[in-house]
C-alpha positions as CSV (number, residue, x, y, z in Angstrom):
1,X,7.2,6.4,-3.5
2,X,9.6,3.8,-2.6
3,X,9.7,2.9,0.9
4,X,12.8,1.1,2.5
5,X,13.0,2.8,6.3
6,X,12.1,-0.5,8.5
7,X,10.2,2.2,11.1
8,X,8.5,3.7,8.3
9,X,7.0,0.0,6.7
10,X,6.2,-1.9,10.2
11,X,4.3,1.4,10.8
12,X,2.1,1.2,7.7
13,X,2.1,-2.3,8.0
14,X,0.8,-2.2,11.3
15,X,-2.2,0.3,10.0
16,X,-2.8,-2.2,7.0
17,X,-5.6,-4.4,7.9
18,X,-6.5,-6.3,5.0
19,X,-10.3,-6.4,3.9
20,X,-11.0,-7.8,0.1
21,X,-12.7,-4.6,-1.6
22,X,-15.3,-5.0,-3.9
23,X,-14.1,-2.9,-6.5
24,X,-13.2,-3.7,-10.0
25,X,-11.4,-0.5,-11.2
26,X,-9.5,2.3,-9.9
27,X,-7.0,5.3,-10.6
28,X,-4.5,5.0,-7.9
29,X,-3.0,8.1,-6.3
30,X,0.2,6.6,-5.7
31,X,2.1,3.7,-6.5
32,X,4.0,2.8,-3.4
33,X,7.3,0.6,-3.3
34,X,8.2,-1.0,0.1
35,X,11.7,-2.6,-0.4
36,X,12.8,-4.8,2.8
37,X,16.3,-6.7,2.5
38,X,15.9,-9.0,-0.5
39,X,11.8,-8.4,-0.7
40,X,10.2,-5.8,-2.7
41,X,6.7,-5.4,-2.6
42,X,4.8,-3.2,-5.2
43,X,1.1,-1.6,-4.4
44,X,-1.0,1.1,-5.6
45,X,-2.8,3.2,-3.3
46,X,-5.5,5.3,-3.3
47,X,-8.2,6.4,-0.7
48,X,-10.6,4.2,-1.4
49,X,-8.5,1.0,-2.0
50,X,-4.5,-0.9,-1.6
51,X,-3.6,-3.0,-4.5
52,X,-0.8,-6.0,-3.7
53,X,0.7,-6.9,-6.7
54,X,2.0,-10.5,-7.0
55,X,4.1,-12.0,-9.5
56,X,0.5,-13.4,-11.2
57,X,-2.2,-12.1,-9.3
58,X,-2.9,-8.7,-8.2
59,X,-5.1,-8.2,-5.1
60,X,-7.4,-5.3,-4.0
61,X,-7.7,-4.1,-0.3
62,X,-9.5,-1.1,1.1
63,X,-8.0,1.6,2.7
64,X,-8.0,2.4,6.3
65,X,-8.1,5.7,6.9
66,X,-4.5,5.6,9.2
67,X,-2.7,4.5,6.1
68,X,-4.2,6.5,3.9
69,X,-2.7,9.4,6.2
70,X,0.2,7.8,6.6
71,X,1.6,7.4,3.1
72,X,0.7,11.0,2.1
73,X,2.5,12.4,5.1
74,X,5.4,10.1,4.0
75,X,5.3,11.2,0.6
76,X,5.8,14.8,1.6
């Protein structure tokens, strides 16, 4: 999914609260492109967890339910 509506990101980002998740491993449901101006962030998403991935590091978030929701209604 690549995402570049400015409505559509500041509402997931506003869902996004970012708490570290424990997990080592999972299969991501979506891999979810939000492109903003110049900036392009790059995430994989799943239910259970939000990968950010940085030019060296990758980081793993959990999933609030509201953007869980979100991206699939987005998706569609």
């Amino acid at each position: 999914i690549v995402i570049n509506d400015p409505g559509k990101i500041k509402q997931l980002v506003d869902v996004l609260h970012l708490t570290k998740s424990d997990r080592l491993a999972c299969d991501m449901a979506w891999k979810v492109t939000f492109i903003k101006k110049a900036s392009r962030v790059e995430t994989g998403v799943c239910k259970r967890c939000v990968e950010i991935r940085g030019k060296h590091e990758t980081e793993r978030f959990q999933t609030p339910p509201e953007f869980w929701e979100l991206v699939q209604h987005i998706e569609k």
